[in-house]
C-alpha positions as CSV (number, residue, x, y, z in Angstrom):
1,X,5.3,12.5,-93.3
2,X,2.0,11.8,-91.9
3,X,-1.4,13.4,-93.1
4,X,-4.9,13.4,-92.4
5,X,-7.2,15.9,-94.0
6,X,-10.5,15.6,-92.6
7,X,-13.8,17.0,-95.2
8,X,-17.4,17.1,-95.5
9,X,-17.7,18.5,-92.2
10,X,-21.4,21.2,-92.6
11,X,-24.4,22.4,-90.7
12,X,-26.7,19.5,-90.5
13,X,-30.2,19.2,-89.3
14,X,-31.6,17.1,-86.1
15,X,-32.1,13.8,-87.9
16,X,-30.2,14.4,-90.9
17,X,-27.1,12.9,-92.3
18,X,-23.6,13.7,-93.1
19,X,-20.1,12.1,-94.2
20,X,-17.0,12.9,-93.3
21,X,-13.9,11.7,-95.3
22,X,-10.3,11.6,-94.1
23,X,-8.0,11.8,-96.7
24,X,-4.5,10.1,-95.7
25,X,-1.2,9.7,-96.6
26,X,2.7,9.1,-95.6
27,X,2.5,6.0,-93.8
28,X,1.0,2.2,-94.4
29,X,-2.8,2.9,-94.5
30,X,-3.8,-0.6,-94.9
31,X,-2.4,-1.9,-91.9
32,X,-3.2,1.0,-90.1
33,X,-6.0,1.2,-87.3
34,X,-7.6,4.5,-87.8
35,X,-10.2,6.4,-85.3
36,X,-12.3,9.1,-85.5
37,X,-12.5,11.8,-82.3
38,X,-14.5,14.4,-81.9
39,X,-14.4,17.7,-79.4
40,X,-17.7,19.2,-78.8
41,X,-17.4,22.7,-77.5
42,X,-16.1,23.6,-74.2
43,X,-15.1,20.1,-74.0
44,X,-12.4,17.1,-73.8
45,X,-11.8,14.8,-77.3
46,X,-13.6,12.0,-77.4
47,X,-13.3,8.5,-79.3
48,X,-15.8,8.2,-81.9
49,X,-15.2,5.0,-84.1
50,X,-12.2,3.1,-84.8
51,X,-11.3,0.5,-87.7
52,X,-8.6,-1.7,-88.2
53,X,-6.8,-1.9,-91.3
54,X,-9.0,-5.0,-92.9
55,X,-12.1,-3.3,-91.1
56,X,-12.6,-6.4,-89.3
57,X,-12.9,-5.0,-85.4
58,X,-14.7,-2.1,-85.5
59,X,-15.3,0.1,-82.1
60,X,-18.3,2.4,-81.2
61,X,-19.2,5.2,-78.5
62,X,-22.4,4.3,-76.8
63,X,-23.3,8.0,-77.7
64,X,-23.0,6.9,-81.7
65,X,-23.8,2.9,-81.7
66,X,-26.4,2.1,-84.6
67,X,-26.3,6.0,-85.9
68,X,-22.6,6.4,-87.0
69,X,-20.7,4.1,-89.2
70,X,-17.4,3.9,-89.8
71,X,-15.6,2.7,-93.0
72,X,-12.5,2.5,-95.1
73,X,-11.4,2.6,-98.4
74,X,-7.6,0.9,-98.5
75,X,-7.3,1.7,-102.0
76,X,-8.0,5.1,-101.9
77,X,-6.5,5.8,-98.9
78,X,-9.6,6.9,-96.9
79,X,-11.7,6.2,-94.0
80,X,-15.4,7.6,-94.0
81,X,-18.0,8.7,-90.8
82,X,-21.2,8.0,-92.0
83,X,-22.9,9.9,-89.4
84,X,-27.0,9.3,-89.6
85,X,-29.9,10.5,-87.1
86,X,-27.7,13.7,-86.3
87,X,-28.1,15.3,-82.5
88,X,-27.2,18.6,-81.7
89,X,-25.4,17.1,-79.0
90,X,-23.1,15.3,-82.4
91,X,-22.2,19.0,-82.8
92,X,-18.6,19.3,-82.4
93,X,-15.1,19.6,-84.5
94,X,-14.1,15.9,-86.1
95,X,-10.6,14.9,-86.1
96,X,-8.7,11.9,-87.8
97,X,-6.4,10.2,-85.9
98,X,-3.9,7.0,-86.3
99,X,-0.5,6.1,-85.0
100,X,2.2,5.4,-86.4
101,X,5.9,4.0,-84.7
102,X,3.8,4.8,-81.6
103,X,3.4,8.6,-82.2
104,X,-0.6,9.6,-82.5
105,X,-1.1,11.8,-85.8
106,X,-4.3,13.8,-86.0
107,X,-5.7,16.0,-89.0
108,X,-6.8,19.3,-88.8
109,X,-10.3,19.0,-87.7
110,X,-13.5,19.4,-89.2
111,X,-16.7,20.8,-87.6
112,X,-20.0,19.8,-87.1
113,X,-23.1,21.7,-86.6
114,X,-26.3,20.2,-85.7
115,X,-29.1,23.0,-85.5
116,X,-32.7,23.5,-86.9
């Protein structure tokens, strides 16, 4: 079956860096779109960053564009946030998602803190 294990979720400091990983596995990963959401607290889910399986169209929020980075790795089966120039207003909990047959399949979550 389907699985997304997000990591590398930490506290991380107004203007720092961190990178999340989402390890997946159970379906065709390399020629499968995959996204990353995010739900700050108290609030909806939000699109992050999506990539398609080759990585050639690649999708921003306005609320990430030239911070965050999103990335794959087809042979290991993992896509990557590389989220730079943190806000406190990045802090939320990070979720993987693709689809697969149609069906959305999320991980577990991951969370974000961004404090001094």
């Amino acid at each position: 079956q389907v699985q997304l294990v997000e990591s590398g979720g930490d506290l991380g400091q107004p203007g720092g860096s961190l990178r999340l990983s989402c390890a997946a596995s159970g379906f065709p990963f390399s020629i499968s779109v995959m996204s990353w959401y995010r739900q700050p607290p108290g609030k909806e889910r939000e699109m992050v960053a999506t990539i398609t399986g080759t990585g050639s169209v690649i999708n921003y929020a306005d609320s990430v564009k030239g911070r965050f980075t999103i990335s794959r790795d087809n042979a290991k089966k993992t896509a990557y946030l590389q989220m730079n120039n943190l806000k406190p207003e990045d802090t939320a909990v990070y979720y993987c998602r693709t689809t697969r047959l149609g069906v959305p399949h999320w991980g577990q979550g991951t969370q974000v803190t961004v404090s001094s």
